[in-house]
N, C-alpha and C positions, 0 to 999 in steps of 0.2 A: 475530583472527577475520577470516575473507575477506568484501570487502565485498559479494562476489555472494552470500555464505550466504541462505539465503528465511528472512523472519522469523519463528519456531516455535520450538515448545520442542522441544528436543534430548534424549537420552543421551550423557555422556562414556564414552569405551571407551578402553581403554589395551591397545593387543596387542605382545606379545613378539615379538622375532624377526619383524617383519609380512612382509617379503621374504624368507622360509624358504631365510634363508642358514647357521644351522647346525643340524647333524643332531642331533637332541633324540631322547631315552627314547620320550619323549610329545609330539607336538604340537599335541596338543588342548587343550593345558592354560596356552597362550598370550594368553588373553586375558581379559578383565574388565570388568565394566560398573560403573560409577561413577552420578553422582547425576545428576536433569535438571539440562539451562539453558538459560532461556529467552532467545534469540535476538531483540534487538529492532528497530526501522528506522523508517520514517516509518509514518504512518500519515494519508491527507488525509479530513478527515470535511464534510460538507456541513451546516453547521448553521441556514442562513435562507435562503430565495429567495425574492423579490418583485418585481413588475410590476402592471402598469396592471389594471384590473378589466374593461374590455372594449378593442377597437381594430378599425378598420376593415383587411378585407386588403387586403395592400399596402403599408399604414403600418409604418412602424418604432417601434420598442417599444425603452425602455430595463430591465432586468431586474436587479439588484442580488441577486447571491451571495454569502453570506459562510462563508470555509472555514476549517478548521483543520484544523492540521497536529498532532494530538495524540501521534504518535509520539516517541523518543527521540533520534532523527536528523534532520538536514536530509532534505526529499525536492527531486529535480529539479525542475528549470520541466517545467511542464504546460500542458493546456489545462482549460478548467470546458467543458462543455456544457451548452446553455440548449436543452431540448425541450421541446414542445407535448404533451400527452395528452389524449385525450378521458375517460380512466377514471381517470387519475393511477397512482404507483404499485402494483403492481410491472407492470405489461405495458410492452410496447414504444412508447417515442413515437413519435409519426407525423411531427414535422417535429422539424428542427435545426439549430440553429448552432455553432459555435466560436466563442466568446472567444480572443483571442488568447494566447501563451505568456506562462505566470507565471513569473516570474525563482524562486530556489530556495527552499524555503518551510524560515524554520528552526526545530527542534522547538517546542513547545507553544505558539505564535503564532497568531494569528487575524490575518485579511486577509478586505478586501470587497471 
């Protein structure tokens, strides 16, 4: 399988002749569809975040994320982002930072 494939479930399809290099009766009748297959890869999930209960602005804030990686593959180094919302999920944060790049996260592993 290609490693750029997008992780999802497929149809196998087997076609005859795909490059209609020889002259056939019928060539409609080259080709067939097979069973699904599910296509897997990393998956990074955000399972805890925590900081201070208040802070004055301006002060620096330390924030503790802890991710998982529950997919069936390694995933690349990333970054986590650490945002401020006044509603909480799902709207947009209003402030942000980067954490710096996380080396490569390998499948079913948790990291803070």
């Amino acid at each position: 399988m290609a490693a750029n494939v997008t992780p999802q479930t497929y149809y196998l399809w087997a076609i005859a002749d795909r490059n209609g290099q020889v002259q056939e009766n019928n060539e409609s009748n080259n080709s067939a569809v097979g069973s699904q297959i599910a296509v897997s890869g990393a998956d990074l999930l955000t399972t805890a975040v925590s900081g201070p209960a208040s802070v004055n602005a301006g002060d620096s804030i330390s924030v503790s994320a802890t991710l998982r990686n529950q997919g069936s593959l390694a995933a690349g180094a990333s970054n986590v982002g650490i945002y401020l919302s006044t509603s909480g999920p799902p709207t947009m944060p209003t402030t942000t930072s980067d954490r710096s790049p996380q080396a490569v996260w390998p499948p079913a592993r948790s990291r803070a």
